[in-house]
C-alpha positions in Angstrom: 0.0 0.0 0.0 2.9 2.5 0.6 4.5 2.0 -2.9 0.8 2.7 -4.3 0.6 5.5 -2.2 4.2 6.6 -3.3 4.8 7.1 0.4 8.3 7.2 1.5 9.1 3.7 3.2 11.5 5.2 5.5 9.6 8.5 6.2 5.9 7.4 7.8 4.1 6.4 10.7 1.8 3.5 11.1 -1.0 3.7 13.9 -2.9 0.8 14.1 -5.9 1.3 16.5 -7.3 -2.1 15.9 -11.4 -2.7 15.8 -11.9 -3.9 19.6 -14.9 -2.1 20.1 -16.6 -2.9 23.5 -19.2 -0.6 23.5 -20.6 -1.9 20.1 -22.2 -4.9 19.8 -23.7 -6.5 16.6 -27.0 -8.3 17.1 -28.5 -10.5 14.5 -31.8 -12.6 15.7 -33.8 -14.5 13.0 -37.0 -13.3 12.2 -40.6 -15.0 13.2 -42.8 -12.5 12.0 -43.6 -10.9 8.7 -40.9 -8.1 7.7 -43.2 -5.2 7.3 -44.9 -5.9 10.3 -41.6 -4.5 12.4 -42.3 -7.1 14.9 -39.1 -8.7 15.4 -37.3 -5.3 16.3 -39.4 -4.7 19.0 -37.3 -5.7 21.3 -35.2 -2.5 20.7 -37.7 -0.6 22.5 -38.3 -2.1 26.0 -41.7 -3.1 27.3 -41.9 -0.6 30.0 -39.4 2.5 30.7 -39.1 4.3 33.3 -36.5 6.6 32.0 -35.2 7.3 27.9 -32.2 6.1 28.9 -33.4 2.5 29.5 -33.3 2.3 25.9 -30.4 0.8 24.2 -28.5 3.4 21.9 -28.7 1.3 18.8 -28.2 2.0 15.1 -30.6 -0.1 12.7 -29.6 -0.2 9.1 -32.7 -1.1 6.2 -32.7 -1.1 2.5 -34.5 2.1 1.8 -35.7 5.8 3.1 -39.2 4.6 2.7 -39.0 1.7 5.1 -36.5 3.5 7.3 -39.2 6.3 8.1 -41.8 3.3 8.4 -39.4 1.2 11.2 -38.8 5.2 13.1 -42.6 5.4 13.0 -43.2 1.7 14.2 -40.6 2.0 17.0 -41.5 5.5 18.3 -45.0 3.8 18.8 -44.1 1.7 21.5 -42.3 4.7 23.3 -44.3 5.7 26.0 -46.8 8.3 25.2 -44.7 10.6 27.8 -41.2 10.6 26.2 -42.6 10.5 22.7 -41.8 13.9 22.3 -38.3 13.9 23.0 -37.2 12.2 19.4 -36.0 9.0 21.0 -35.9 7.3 17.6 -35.2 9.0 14.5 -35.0 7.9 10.9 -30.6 9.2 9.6 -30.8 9.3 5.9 -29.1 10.9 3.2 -31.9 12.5 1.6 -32.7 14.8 5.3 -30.0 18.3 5.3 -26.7 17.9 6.6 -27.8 20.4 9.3 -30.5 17.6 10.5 -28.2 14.9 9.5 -25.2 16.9 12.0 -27.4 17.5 15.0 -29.1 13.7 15.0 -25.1 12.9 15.3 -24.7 14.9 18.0 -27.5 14.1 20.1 -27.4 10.4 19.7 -23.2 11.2 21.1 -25.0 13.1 24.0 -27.7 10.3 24.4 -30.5 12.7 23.6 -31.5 10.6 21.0 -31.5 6.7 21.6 -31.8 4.9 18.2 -31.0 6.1 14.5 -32.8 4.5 11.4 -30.2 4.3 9.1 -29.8 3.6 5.2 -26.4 2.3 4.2 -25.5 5.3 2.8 -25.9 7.3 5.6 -24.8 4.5 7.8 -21.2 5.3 6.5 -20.9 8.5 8.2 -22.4 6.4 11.2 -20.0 3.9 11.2 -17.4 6.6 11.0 -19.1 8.2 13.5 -18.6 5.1 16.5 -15.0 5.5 15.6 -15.4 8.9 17.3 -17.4 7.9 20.4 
């Protein structure tokens, strides 16, 4: 990689920071219900909460914008009625303005915000973004 980087082989410095990560965790569960139904991510948003933070900060990737906004909408449902206000759950796409896109970032970092909905396009800047955390 240096000689196709025409880097100098005696003049550089290599950091490796590795990809131990233990405040991210992947889950994968197999699904019982149908897809559009959401049912099988439920368990993202806890039965009954007595505070925002008893929510897991979690990033969910799908396929489109369309059924990003449809999963936001499904999960924020099950929020309790008194917290619903706070954003708990919002949909991160490309399409939404960098300004939106910027301050979801921050607030999920401030754990304001509990889960993003995220395409794989804008899950890049995500994943960037735990590298940050």
């Amino acid at each position: 990689m240096l000689q196709k980087l025409e880097y100098d082989p005696n003049n550089y410095i290599f950091v490796n920071q590795g990809n131990d990560r233990p405040n991210v965790a992947q889950v994968v569960r197999a699904m019982e219900h149908p897809m559009n139904s959401f049912r099988d991510i439920d368990f993202v948003i806890p039965e009954s909460i007595t505070s925002p933070t008893d929510i897991p900060k979690a990033f969910i990737y799908v396929d489109d914008i369309t059924a990003g906004g449809e999963l936001a909408d499904h999960l924020n449902g099950r929020v309790d009625e008194k917290y619903r206000h706070l954003g708990l759950v919002r949909p991160y796409n490309a399409a939404m303005s960098k300004n939106y896109r910027n301050t979801a970032l921050r607030l999920f970092k401030e754990g304001v915000v509990r889960v993003l909905v995220c395409t794989d396009a804008a899950g890049m800047v995500c994943h960037s973004f735990l590298f940050n955390l």
